[in-house]
C-alpha positions as CSV (number, residue, x, y, z in Angstrom):
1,X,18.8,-13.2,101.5
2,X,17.2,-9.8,100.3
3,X,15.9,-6.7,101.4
4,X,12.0,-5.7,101.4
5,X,9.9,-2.9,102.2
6,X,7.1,-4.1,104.6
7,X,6.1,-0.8,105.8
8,X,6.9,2.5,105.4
9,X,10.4,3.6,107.1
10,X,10.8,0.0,107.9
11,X,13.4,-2.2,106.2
12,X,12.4,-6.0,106.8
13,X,15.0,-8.4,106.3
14,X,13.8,-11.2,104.1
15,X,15.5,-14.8,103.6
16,X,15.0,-17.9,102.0
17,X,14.4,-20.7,103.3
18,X,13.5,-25.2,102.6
19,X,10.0,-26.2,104.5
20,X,9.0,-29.5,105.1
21,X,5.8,-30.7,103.2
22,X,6.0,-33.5,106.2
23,X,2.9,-34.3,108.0
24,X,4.9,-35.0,111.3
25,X,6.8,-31.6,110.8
26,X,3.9,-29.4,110.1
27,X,1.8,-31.1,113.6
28,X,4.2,-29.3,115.3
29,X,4.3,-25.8,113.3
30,X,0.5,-25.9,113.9
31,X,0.7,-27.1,117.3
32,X,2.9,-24.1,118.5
33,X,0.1,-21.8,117.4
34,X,-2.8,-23.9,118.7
35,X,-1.0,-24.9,121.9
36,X,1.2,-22.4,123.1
37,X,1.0,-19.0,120.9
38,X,-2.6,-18.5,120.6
39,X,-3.6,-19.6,124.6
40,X,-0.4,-16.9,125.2
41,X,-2.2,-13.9,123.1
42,X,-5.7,-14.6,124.3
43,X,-4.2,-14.8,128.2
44,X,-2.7,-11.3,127.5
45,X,-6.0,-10.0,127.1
46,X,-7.8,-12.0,130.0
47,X,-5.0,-12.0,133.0
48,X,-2.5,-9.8,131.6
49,X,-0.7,-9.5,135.3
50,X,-0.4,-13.4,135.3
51,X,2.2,-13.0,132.2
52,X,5.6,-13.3,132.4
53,X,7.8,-10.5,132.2
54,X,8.8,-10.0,128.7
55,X,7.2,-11.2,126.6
56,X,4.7,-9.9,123.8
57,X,2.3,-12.9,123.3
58,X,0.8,-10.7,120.4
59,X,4.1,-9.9,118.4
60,X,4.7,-13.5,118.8
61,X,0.7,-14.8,117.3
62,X,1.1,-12.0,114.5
63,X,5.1,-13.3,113.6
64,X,4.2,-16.9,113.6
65,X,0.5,-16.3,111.6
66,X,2.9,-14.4,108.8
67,X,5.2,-17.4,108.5
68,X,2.2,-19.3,108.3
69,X,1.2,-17.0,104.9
70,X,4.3,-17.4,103.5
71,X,3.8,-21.8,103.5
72,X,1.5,-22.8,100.5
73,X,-1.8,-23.2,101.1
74,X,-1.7,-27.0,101.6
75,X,1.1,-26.6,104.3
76,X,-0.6,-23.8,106.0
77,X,-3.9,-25.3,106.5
78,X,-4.9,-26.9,109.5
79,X,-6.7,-30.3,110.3
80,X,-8.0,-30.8,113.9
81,X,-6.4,-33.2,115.7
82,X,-8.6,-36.2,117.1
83,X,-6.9,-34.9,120.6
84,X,-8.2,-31.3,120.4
85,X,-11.8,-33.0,119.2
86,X,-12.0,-34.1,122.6
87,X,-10.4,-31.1,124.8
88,X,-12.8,-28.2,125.6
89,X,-12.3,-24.8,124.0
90,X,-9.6,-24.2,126.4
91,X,-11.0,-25.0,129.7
92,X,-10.4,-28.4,129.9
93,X,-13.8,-29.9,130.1
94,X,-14.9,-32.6,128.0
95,X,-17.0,-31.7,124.8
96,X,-20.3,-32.7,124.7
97,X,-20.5,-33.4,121.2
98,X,-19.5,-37.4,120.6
99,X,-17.0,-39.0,118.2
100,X,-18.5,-41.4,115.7
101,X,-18.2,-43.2,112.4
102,X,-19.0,-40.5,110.5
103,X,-17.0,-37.7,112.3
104,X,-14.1,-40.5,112.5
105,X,-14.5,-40.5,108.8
106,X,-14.8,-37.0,107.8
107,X,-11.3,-37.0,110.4
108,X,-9.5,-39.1,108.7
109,X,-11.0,-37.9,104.7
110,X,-9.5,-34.9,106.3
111,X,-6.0,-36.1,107.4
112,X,-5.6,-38.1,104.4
113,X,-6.0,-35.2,101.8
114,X,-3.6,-33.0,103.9
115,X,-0.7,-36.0,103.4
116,X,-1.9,-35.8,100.2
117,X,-1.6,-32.5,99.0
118,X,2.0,-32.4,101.2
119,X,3.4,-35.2,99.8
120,X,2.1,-34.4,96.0
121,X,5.4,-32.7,94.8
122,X,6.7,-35.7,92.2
123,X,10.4,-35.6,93.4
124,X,11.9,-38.7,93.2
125,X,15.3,-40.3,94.8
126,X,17.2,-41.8,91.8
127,X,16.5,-45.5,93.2
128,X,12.6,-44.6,92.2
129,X,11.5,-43.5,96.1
130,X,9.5,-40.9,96.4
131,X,10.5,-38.2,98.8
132,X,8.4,-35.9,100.8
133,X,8.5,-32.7,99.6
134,X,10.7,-29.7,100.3
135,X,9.3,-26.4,99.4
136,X,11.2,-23.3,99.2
137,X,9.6,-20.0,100.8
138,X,10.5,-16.4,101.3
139,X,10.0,-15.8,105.4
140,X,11.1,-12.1,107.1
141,X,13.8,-12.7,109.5
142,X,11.8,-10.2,111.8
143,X,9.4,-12.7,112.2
144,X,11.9,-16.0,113.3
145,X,13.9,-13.1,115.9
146,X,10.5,-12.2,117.6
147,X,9.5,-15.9,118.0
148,X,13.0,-17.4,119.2
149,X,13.0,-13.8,122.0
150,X,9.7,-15.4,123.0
151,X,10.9,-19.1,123.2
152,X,13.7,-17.7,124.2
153,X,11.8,-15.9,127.6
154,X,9.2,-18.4,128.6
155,X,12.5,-21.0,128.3
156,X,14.2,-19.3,131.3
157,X,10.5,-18.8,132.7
158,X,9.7,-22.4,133.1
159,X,13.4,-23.1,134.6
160,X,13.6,-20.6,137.5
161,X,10.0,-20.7,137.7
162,X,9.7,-17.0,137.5
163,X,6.4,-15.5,137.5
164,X,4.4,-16.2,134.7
165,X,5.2,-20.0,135.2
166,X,1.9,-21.0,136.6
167,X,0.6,-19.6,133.5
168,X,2.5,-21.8,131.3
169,X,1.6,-24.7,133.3
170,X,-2.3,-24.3,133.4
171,X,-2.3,-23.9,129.7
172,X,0.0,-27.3,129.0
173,X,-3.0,-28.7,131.3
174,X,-5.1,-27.1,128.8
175,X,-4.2,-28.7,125.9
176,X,-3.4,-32.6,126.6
177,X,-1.3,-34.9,124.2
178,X,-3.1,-38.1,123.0
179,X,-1.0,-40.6,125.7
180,X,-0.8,-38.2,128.5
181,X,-0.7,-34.9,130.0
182,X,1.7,-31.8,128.2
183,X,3.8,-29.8,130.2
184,X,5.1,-26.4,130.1
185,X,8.7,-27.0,128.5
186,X,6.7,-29.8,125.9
187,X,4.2,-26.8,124.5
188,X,7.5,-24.9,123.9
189,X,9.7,-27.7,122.5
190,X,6.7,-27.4,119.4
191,X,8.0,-23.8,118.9
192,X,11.4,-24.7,119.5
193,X,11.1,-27.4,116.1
194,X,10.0,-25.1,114.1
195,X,12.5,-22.6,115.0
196,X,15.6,-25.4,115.1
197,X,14.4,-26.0,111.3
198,X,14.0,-22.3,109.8
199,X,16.4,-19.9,111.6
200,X,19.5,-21.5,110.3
201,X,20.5,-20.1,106.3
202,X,20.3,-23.1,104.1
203,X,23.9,-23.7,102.1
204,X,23.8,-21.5,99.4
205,X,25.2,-24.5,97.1
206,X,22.7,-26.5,98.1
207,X,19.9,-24.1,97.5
208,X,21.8,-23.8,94.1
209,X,21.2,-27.8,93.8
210,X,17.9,-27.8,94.7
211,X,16.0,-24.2,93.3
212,X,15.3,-26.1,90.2
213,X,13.0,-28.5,91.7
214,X,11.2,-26.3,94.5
215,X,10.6,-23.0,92.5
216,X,7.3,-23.5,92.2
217,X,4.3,-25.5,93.9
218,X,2.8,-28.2,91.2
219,X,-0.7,-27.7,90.0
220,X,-2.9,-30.7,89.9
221,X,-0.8,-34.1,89.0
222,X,2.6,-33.6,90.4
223,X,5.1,-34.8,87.2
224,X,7.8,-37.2,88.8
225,X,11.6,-35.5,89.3
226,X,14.2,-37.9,89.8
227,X,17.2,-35.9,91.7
228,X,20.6,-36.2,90.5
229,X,23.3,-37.8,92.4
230,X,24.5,-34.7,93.7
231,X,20.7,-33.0,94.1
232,X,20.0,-36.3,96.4
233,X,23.1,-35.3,98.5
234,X,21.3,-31.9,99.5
235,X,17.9,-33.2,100.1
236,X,19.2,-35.8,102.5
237,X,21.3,-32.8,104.4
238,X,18.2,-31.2,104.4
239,X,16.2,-34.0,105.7
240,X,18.8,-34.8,108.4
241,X,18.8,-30.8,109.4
242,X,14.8,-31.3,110.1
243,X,15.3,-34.8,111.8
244,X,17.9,-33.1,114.2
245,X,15.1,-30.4,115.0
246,X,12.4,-33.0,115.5
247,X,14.7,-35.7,117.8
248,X,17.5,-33.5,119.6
249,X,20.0,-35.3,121.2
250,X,19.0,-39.2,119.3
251,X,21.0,-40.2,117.3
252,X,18.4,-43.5,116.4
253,X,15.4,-41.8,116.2
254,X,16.6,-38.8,114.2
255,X,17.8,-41.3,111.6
256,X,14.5,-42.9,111.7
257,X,12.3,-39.8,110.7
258,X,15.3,-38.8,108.2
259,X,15.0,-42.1,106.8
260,X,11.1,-41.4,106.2
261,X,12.3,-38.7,103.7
């Protein structure tokens, strides 16, 4: 952990910390902006009295859009899920505009070099897998404290159904998963991954292991890394930490996404 000027007279505190460069993980970084965050911050200046008390939807777009700068590019870039292609822009109408071949294609063109790029980082299990990458970013601590005081608020919000719940509900109506209908407490359990994952401090031995490998961002052809015995160790504590945050409270599916790693 180290300290940065951000602005003047302000003393940010900055920390390391492991991302994912895992599809699965990264829907649900994006879908806490595109679902929860960014609905929350345009409400605020629509129907401000229809917030809850609290809360400070803007300090909460701005802290999760800085986290988002700090990701590499590939991470941080979002594809458009076939789901939103067929919500209205937050109203909940149908679009007019139809799905075909070609915007099925250009979908899943799109998808596939996202994967391609997260998955491109060369590190190698010493059996020969391939893991998914594990990238190592520099994140202000600011930013993680205003997001979980916002998950934080709308939490108790949605369970005493204090005003600003009716809120929270029309936008999970809003913005509908591909098998069914979202909910309030679903919208924030996307915020409350991302948080699960990068609020806790890494094991400084096993950022010692790993700092070697994830340094840096490969350009072009990633060159295969086979981990040592001991590196595995701390990439599969790693990948266990993020399958806890993903699947709370199961056991069998947690080991099933860490077992994707």
């Amino acid at each position: 952990m180290t300290l940065g000027e951000d602005t003047p007279g302000t003393v940010a505190v900055r920390c390391e910390r492991l991302v994912p460069g895992d599809p699965d993980w990264l829907q649900d970084f994006h879908r806490a902006h595109s679902m929860l965050l960014a609905p929350l911050a345009a409400a605020a200046e629509r129907e401000p009295a229809h917030l809850p008390d609290g809360v400070d939807p803007v300090a909460a777009l701005t802290a999760w859009e800085s986290l988002r700068a700090a990701l590499p590019e590939a991470l941080g870039s979002h594809v458009q899920e076939s789901a939103d292609d067929l919500a209205g822009p937050g109203d909940g109408t149908e679009r007019t505009v139809a799905a075909g071949p070609a915007s099925d294609r250009a979908h899943r063109q799109a998808v596939e070099e996202r994967d391609r790029a997260a998955r491109g980082s060369g590190l190698r299990a010493p059996d020969g897998r391939e893991h998914i990458p594990v990238h190592l970013v520099e994140l202000s601590m600011g930013d993680l404290d205003t997001l979980a005081a916002l998950l934080d608020r709308l939490t108790r919000v949605l369970a005493e159904r204090l005003p600003g719940a009716a809120l929270l509900d029309r936008i999970a109506g809003q913005h509908p998963y591909p098998l069914g209908p979202s909910t309030g407490s679903s919208l924030c359990g996307h915020l409350r991954v991302l948080l699960d994952t990068l609020r806790p401090e890494p094991a400084p031995e096993d950022l010692a292991l790993l700092r070697p490998l994830l340094a840096r961002a490969d350009a072009g052809e990633p060159v295969p890394r086979v981990l040592t015995a001991e590196q595995e160790a701390a990439y599969m504590r790693f990948a266990y930490h993020v399958a806890e945050a993903v699947c709370p409270g199961d056991l069998r599916e947690s080991a099933a996404f860490a077992w994707r790693y």
